[in-house]
C-alpha positions in Angstrom: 0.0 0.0 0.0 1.1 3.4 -1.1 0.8 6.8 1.3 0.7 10.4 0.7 4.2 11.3 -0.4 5.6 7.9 -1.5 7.6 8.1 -5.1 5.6 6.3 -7.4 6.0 5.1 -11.0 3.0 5.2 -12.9 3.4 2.5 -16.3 3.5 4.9 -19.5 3.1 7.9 -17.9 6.6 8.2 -15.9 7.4 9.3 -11.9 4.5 10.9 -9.4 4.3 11.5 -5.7 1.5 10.6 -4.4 -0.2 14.0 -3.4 -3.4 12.4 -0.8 -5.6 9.4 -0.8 -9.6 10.7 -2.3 -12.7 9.4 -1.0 -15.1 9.4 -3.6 -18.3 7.6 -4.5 -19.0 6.0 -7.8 -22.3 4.9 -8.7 -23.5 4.6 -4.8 -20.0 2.9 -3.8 -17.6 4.4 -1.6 -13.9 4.2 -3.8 -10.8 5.2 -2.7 -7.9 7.4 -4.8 -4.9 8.0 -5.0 -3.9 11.8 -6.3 -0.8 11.4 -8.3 1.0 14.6 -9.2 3.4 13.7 -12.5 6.2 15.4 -13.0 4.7 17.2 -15.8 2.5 18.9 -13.8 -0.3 16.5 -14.2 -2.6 15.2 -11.4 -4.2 11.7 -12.3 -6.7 9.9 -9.6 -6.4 6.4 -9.9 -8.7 3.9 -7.8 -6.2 2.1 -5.5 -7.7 -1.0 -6.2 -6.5 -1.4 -9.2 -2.9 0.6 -8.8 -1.2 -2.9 -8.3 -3.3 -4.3 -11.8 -1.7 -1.2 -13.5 1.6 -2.1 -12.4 2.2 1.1 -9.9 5.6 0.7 -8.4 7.9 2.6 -5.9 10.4 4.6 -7.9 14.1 2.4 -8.3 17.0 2.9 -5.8 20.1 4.0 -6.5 21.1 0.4 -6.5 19.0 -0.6 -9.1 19.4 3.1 -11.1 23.4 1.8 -10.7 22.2 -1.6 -12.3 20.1 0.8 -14.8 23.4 3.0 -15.9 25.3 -0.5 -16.7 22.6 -1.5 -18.9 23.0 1.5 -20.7 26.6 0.9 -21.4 26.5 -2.2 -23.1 25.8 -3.4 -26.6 22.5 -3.7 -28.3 20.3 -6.6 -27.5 18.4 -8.0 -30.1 15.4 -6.8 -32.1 13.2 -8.0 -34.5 13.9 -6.3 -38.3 10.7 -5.7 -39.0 9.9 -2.2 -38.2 6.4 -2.8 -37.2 7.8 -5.8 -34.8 10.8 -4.1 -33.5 8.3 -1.1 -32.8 5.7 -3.0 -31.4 8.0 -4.6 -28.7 9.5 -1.2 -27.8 6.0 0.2 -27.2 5.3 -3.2 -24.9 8.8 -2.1 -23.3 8.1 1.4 -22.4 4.3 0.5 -21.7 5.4 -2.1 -18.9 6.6 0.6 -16.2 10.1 -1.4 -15.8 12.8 1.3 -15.4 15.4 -1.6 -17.4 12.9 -2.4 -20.0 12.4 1.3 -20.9 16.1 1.7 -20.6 16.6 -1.2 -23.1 14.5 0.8 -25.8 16.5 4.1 -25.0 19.9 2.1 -25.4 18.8 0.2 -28.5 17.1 3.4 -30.4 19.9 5.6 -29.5 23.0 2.9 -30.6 20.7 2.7 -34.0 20.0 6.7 -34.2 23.8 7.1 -34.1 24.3 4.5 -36.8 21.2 5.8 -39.6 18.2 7.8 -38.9 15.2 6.7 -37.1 11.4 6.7 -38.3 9.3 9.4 -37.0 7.7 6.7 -35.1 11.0 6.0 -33.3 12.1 9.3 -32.7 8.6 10.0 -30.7 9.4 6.5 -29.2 12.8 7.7 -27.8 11.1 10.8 -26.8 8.5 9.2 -25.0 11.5 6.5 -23.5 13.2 9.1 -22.4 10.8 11.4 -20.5 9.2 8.5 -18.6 12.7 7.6 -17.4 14.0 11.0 -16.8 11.1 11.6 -14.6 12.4 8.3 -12.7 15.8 9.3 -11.9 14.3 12.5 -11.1 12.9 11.0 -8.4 15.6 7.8 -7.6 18.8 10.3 -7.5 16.8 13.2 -5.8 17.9 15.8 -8.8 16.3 17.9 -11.1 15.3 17.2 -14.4 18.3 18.8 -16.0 20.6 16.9 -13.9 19.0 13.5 -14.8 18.9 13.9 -18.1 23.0 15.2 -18.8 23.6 12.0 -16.3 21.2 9.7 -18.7 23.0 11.5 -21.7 26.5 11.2 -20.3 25.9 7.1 -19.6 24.7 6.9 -22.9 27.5 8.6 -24.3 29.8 5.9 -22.5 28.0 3.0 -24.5 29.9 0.9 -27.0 
């Protein structure tokens, strides 16, 4: 169970802190909320009955950011050729909340960017990557935004 202030990743959308916990009633039924302020300045109520379904998770420690940073360092891992597949399986990636899975798409995608130029699709897939992970070691290393992302930038400048 979560609690106002706890650092919370939120699947697709990135890092919140959990602002309160609503009471609210839905169609006669008393339903609890969690308030989730984003780092984008977004506030999203979501039942807390279904925050575990969602996938809801504390935000990484700096163990497992550390574990993060090494991923980031090595080679590619394999993806499919096909565009649609290899896009379809970053999207899953990102999508699943898992600070390494979204930090295998932002390896793979930047190793590939630096080697020929991405689809739009990609590019916005980076993007996306990216944000949702910023926002995480936002959060994880206690830093702003601009320091988490020269530190994401500087790993990935490190990889082979």
């Amino acid at each position: 169970m979560f609690g106002k202030g706890d650092k919370v990743v939120y699947p697709g959308h990135g890092a919140a802190v959990i602002d309160c916990l609503v009471e609210r009633e839905d169609d006669g039924a008393a339903r609890s909320y969690l308030k989730l302020c984003l780092s984008r300045g977004l506030t999203v109520m979501l039942p807390v009955e279904t925050a575990a379904q969602i996938g809801l998770r504390a935000v990484s420690t700096r163990a497992e950011v550390a574990a993060l940073f090494e991923l980031l360092r090595e080679d590619e891992g394999p993806m499919p050729t096909t565009w649609s597949r290899r896009h379809r399986q970053n999207v899953d990636k990102v999508m699943s909340g898992a600070m390494l899975m979204a930090g295998e798409v932002i390896r793979d995608l930047s190793l590939m960017e630096r080697r020929a130029h991405l689809s739009f699709q990609e590019k916005r897939l980076l993007a996306k990557a990216r944000e949702v992970l910023i926002s995480e070691l936002t959060l994880s290393l206690d830093a702003t935004t601009e320091h988490a992302e020269a530190t994401l930038d500087a790993v990935l400048a490190e990889a082979r």
